[in-house]
C-alpha positions as CSV (number, residue, x, y, z in Angstrom):
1,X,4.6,68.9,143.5
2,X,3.5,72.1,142.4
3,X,2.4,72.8,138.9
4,X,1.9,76.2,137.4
5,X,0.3,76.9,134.1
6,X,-0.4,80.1,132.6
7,X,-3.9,81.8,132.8
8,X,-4.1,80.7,128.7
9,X,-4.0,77.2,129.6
10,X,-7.3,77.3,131.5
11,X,-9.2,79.2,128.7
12,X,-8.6,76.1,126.6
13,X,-6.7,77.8,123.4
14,X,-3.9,75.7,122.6
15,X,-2.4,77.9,119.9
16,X,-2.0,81.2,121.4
17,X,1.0,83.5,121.4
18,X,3.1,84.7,123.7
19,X,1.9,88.4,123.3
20,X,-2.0,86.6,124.2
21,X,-0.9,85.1,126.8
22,X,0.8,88.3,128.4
23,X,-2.7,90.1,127.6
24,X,-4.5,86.9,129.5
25,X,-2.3,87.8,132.5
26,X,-2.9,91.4,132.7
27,X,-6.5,90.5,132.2
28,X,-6.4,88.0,135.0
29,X,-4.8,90.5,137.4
30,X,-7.6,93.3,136.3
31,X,-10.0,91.1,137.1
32,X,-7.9,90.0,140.5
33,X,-7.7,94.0,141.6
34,X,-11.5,94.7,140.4
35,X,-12.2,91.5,143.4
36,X,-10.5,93.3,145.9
37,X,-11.9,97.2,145.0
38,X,-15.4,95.7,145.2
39,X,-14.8,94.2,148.1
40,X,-13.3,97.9,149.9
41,X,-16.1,99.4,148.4
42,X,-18.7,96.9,150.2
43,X,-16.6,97.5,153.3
44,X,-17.4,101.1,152.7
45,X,-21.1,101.6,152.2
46,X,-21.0,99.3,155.2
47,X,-19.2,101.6,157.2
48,X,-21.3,104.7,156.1
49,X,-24.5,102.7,156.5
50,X,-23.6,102.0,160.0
51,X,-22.7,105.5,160.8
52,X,-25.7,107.1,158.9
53,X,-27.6,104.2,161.8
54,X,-25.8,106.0,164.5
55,X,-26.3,109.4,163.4
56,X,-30.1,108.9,163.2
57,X,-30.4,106.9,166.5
58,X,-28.1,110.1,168.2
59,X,-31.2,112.6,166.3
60,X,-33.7,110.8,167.6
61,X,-32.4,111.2,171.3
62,X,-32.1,114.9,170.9
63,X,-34.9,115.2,169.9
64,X,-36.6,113.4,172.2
65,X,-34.7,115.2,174.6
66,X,-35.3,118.4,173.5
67,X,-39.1,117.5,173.4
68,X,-39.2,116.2,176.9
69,X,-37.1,119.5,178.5
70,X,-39.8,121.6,176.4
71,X,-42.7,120.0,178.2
72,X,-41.4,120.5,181.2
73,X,-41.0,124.1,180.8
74,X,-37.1,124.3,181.4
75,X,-36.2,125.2,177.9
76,X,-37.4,127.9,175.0
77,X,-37.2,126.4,171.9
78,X,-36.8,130.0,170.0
79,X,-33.9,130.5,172.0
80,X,-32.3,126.9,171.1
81,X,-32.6,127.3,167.3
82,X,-31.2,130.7,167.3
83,X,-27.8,129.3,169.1
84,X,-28.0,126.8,167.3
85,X,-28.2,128.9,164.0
86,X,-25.2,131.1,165.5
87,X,-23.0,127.8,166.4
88,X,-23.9,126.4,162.7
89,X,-22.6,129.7,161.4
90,X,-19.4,129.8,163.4
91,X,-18.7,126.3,162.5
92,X,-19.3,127.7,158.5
93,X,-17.3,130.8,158.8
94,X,-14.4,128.3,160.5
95,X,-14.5,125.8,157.5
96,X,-14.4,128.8,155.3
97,X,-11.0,130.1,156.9
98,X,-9.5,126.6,156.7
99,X,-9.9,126.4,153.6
100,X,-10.8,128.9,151.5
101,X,-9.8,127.4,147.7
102,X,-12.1,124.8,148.0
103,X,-15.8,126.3,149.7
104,X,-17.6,127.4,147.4
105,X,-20.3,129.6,148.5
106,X,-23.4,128.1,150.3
107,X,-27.0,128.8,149.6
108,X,-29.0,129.9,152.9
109,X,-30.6,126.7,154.1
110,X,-33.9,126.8,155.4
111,X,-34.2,124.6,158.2
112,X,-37.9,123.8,159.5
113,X,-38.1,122.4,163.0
114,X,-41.4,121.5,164.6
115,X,-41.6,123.5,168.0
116,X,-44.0,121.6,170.7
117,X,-47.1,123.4,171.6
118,X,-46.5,123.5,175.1
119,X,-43.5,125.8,176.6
């Protein structure tokens, strides 16, 4: 057999109203939704923390690669950052047509990249 009792029955007041006890519910299924949202959230910051892993492992391989192919003499690293530059523009001027309400504008970034001695 199944017995339900009301959320005021296990705060232990015996004298409570029916308007507390509706206000015992509602606080009962706040604190039910505020569970679940923390749990999404935790799901999320896992999510970004595993793809902020990726993303970093993925750099380090270019970079690497780019290092190595520098070394070797089959690539100028002057002419890589200023394609590079040009496809980061495109890809700026693009989002900018998408949508142009909500870009506001950018600041120039300076972007510093270590070039290998060797070339």
């Amino acid at each position: 057999m199944l017995v339900v009792q009301p959320p005021s029955v296990r705060v232990g007041l015996t004298d409570t109203t029916a308007n507390e006890e509706h206000l015992l519910e509602r606080i009962t299924i706040l604190e039910n939704t505020m569970a679940r949202l923390a749990e999404r959230l935790e799901q999320g910051l896992n999510l970004l923390l595993r793809q902020s892993e990726t993303a970093n492992t993925n750099h380090a391989m270019v970079k690497s690669l780019i290092e190595v192919l520098s070394e070797c003499g089959m690539m100028d690293n002057d002419r890589l950052e200023s394609m590079w530059r040009a496809e980061c523009a495109k890809l700026d001027e693009k989002s900018a047509e998408a949508s142009p309400a909500t870009v506001s504008p950018k600041k120039a970034r300076k972007v510093t990249r270590k070039s290998s001695t060797s070339g």
